[in-house]
C-alpha positions in Angstrom: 0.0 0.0 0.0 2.9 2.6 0.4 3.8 2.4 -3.3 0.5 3.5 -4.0 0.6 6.1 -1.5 3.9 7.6 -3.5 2.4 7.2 -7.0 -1.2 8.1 -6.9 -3.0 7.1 -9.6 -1.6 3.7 -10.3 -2.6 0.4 -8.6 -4.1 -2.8 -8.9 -7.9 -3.3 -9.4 -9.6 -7.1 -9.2 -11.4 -8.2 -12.5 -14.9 -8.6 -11.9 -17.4 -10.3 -14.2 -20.4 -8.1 -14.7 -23.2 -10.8 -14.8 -22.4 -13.2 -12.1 -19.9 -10.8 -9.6 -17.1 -13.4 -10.0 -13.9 -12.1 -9.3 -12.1 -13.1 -12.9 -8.3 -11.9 -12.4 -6.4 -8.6 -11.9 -5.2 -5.9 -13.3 -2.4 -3.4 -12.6 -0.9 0.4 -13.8 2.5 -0.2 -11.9 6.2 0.2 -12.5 7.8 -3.4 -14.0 9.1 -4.4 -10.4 12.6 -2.6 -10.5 12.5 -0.4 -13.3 11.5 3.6 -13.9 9.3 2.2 -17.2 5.3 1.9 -16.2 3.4 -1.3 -17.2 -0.5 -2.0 -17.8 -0.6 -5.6 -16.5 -2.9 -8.4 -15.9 -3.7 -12.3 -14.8 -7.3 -13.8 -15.1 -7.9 -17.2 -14.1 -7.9 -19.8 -16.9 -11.6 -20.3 -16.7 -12.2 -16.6 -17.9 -9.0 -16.8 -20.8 -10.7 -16.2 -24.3 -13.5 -13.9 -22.8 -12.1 -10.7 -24.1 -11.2 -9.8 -20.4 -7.8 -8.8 -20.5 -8.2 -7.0 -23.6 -11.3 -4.9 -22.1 -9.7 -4.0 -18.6 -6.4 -3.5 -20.5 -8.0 -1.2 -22.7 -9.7 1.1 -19.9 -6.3 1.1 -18.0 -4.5 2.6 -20.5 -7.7 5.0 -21.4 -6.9 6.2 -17.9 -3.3 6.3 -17.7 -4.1 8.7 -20.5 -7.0 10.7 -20.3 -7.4 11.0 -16.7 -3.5 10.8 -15.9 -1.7 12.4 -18.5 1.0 9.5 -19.0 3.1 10.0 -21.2 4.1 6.8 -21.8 3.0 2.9 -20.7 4.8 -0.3 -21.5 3.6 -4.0 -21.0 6.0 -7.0 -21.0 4.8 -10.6 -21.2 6.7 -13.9 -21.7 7.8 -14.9 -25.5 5.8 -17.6 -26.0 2.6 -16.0 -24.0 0.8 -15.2 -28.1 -2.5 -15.1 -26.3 -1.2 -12.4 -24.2 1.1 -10.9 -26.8 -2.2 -10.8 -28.9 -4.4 -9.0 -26.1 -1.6 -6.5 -26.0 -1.9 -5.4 -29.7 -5.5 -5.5 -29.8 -5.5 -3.0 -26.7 -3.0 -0.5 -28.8 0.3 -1.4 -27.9 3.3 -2.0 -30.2 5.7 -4.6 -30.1 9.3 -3.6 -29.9 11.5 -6.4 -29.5 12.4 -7.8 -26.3 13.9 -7.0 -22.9 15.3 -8.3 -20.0 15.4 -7.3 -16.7 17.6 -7.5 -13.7 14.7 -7.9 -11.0 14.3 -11.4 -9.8 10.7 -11.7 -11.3 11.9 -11.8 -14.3 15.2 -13.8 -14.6 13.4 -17.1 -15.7 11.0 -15.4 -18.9 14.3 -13.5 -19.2 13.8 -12.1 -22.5 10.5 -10.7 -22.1 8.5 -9.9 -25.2 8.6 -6.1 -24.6 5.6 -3.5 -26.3 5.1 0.3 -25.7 2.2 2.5 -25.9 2.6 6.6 -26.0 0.1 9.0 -25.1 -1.1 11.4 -28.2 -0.8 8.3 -30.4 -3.3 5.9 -28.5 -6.0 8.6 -27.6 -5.5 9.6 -31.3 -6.6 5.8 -31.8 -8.9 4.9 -29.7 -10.7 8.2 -28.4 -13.4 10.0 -30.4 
């Protein structure tokens, strides 16, 4: 909770299906543990994968990083062979640019991660009419 107290704005909100009130997954607008770069992030549980979930929440994350924020920038990362999540990623805007790896210990074993970037006045110009 003290990292959210020094960077209001971001956190980490639980996925919640609309018609039954199940909780689905989570979703994040964080720093990649150990880095300055900011991250829209998620994890839903396998029986809600292919519901357009991730794609939705990651979506409205990044719609307030953006419009309500005033990012200027947010990053995701995901493991190499993750398509599904490397697909929910472009769908929700992002670009693909190469890969990265990270020093932080939560990341030595996908160490490269697929790496994708989103900036500001290009997304909204995208995606808000």
């Amino acid at each position: 909770l003290e990292y959210y107290d020094q960077h209001p704005g971001l956190g980490i909100w639980a996925t919640v299906e609309r018609a039954s009130g199940a909780v689905a997954g989570f979703h994040v607008l964080n720093h990649i543990q150990g880095e300055t770069d900011l991250q829209v992030g998620y994890a839903l549980f396998t029986e809600h994968w292919g519901k357009g979930y991730a794609t939705e929440m990651a979506v409205a994350l990044l719609r307030y990083a953006y419009a309500t924020l005033g990012l200027p920038q947010v990053n995701a990362i995901t493991d190499r062979d993750n398509l599904a999540s490397q697909r929910v990623l472009l769908k929700a805007g992002l670009e693909r640019k190469g890969e990265r790896s990270f020093a932080h210990p939560a990341y030595a074993a996908s160490s490269p991660m697929a790496w994708f970037e989103s900036h500001r006045e290009r997304w909204l110009a995208q995606h808000i009419s």
